[in-house]
C-alpha positions in Angstrom: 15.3 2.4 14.4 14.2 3.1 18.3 18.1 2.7 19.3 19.1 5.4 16.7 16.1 7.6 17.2 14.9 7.6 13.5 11.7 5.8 15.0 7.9 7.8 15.7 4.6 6.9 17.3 3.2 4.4 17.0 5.7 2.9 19.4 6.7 0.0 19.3 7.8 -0.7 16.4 7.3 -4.5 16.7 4.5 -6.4 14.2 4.1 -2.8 12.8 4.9 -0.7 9.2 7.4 1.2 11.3 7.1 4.9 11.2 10.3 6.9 10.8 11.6 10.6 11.2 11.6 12.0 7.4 8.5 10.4 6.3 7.1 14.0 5.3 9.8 14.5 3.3 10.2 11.2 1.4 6.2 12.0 0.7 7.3 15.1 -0.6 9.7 13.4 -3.3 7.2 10.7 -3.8 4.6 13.8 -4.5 7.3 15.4 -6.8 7.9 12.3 -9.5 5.8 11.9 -12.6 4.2 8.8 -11.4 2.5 10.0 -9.0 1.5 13.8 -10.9 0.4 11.9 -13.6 -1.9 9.0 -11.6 -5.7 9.9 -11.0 -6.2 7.5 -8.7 -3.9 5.8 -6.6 -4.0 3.5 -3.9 -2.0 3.6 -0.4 -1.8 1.2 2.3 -3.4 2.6 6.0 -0.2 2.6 7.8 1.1 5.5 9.6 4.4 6.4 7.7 2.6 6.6 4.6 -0.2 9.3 6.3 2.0 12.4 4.7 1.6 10.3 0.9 -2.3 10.1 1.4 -2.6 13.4 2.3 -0.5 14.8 -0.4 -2.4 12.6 -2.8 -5.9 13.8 -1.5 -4.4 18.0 -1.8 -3.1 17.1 -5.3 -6.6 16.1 -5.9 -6.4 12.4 -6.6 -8.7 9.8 -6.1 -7.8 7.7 -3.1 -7.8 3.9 -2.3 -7.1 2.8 1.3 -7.6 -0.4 2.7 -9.3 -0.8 6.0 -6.9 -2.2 8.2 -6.5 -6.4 7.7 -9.0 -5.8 5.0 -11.9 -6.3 7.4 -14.1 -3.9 5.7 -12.6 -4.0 2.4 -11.7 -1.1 0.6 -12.5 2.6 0.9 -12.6 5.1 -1.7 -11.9 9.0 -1.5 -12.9 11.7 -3.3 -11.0 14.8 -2.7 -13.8 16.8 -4.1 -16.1 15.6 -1.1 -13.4 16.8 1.5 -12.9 19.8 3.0 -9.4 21.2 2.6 -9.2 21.6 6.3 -10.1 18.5 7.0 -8.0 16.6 4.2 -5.2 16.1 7.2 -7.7 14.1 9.3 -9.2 12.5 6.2 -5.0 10.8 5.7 -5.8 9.3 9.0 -7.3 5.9 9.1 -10.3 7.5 11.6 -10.6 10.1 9.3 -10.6 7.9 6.2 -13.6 5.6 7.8 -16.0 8.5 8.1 -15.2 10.6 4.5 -14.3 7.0 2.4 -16.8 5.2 1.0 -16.8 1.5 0.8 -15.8 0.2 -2.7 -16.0 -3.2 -4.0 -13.0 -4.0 -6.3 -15.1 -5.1 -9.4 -16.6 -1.1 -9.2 -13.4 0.2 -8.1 -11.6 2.8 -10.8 -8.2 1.7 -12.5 -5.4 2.6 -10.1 -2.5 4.1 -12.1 0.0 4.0 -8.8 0.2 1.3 -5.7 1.8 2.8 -2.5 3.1 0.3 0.0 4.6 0.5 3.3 7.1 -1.5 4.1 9.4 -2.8 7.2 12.7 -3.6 4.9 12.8 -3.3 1.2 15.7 -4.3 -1.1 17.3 -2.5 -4.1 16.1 -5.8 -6.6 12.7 -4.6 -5.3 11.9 -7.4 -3.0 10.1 -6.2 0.1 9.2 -7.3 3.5 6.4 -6.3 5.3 4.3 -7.1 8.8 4.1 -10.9 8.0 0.5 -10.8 8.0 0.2 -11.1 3.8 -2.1 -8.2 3.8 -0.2 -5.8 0.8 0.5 -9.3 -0.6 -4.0 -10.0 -1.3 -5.0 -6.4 -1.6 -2.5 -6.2 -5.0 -3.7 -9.5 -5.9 -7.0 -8.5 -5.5 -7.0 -5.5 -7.3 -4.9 -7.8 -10.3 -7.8 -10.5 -10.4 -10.4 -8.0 -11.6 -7.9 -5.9 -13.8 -7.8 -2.6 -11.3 -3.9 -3.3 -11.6 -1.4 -4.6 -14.4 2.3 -5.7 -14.2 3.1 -2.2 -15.6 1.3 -0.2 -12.5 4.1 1.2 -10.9 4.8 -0.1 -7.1 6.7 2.0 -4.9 7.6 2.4 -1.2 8.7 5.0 1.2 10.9 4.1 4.0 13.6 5.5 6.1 17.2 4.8 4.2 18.4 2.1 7.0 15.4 0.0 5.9 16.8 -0.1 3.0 18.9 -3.5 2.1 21.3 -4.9 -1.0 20.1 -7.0 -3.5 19.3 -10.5 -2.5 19.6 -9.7 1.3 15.6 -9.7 1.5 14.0 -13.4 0.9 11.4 -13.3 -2.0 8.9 -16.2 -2.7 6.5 -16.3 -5.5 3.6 -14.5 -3.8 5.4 -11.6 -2.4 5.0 -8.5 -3.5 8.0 -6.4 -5.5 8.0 -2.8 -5.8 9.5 -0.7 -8.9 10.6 2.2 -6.3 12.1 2.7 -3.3 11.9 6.7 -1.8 13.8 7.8 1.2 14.2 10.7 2.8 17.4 11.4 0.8 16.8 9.8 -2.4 14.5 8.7 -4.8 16.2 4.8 -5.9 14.6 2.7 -9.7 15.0 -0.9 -8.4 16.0 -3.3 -11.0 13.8 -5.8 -10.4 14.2 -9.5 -10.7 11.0 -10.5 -10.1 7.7 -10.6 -11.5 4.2 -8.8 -9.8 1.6 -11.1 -8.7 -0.9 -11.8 -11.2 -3.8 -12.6 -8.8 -5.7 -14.5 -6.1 -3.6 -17.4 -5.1 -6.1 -19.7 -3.7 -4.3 -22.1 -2.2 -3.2 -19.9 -0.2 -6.2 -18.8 1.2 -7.4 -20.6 4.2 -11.1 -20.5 6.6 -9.6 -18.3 8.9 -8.8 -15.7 5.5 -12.6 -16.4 4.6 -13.8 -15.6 8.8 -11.8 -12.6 8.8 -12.8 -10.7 5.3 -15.8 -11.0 4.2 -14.7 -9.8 0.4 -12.8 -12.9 -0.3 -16.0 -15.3 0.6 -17.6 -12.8 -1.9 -14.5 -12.9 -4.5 -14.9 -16.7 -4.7 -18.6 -16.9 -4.6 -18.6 -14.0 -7.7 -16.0 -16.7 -9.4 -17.3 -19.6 -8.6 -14.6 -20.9 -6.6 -15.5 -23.5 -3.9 -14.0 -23.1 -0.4 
């Protein structure tokens, strides 16, 4: 994406969502479907392509859920009623997010009708890669432990079109999240999808060092009486 100039700041691109040329107007088409008029409240991950969809969302007057970055502090909620509408711009940023969010706990948090994900490659069956940290992977599963999400809530992701890959050239394990739609800058694509959603927490998976590094899940297993 550097090499073809398709690539924006943040620069590099390396161990990053990478943000691309035409992220406004894959927002824009995002902003346009049905899934997203129709959705009250919808959740979108902090990353910097996806800026133009959390802005959108907050001027269309929806109810938005962004988590803090590696889920350090959780997730914030934002109520476009509370915002300026000159200040909504800096409000999509994650700076801006931290001071007109509010911190929300998942078991209080509204029903999200649409999940917005940001993703580094992303294949037409719907599996997705992302930064390798896991992070998209436990905020979903998260929000689908306490019933926030369902297997029907629609997924989708907006990339550039050369992050875009054929079915079965993107690996998929059991974990990994899937999304239901992929929208470029050129098109909007359905994925038919060969995998299921996450249903939840997978607590094997989580380790002392997830527990050190966000508080929530200590509280998530304490609230279900999980022993770590």
């Amino acid at each position: 994406m550097e090499t073809r100039g398709i690539a924006r700041f943040p620069l590099p691109l390396h161990y990053r969502i990478p943000n691309f040329v035409g992220a406004e107007i894959a927002a824009k088409r995002l902003a346009s479907m049905d899934i997203f008029r129709h959705s009250k409240v919808i959740k979108v991950n902090p990353d910097s392509p996806q800026a133009p969809v959390r802005k959108l969302a907050l001027m269309m007057g929806k109810t938005l859920i962004v988590p803090t970055p590696r889920l350090r502090r959780g997730f914030l909620l934002l109520n476009p009623s509370k915002i300026p509408r000159s200040q909504m711009d800096f409000a999509s940023t994650i700076r801006g997010s931290f001071i007109y969010g509010e911190s929300i706990d998942p078991w209080s948090m509204p029903k999200v009708d649409l999940v917005v994900v940001g993703s580094v490659a992303v294949g037409l069956d719907g599996a997705r890669l992302g930064k390798g940290g896991g992070y998209a992977e436990l905020e979903y599963a998260i929000l689908r432990e306490f019933d926030r999400v369902s297997e029907s809530t629609p997924i989708v992701t907006t990339v550039h079109d050369v992050q875009v890959f054929n079915e079965g050239e993107i690996p998929h394990e059991p974990h990994d999240l899937v999304v239901d739609y992929i929208i470029t800058p050129s098109r909007v694509i359905e994925v038919k999808r060969r995998y299921s959603k996450p249903t939840g927490i997978l607590w094997n998976l989580i380790t002392e060092k997830h527990f050190t590094e966000i508080p929530l899940l200590k509280e998530i297993a304490r609230r279900k009486g999980i022993a770590k």
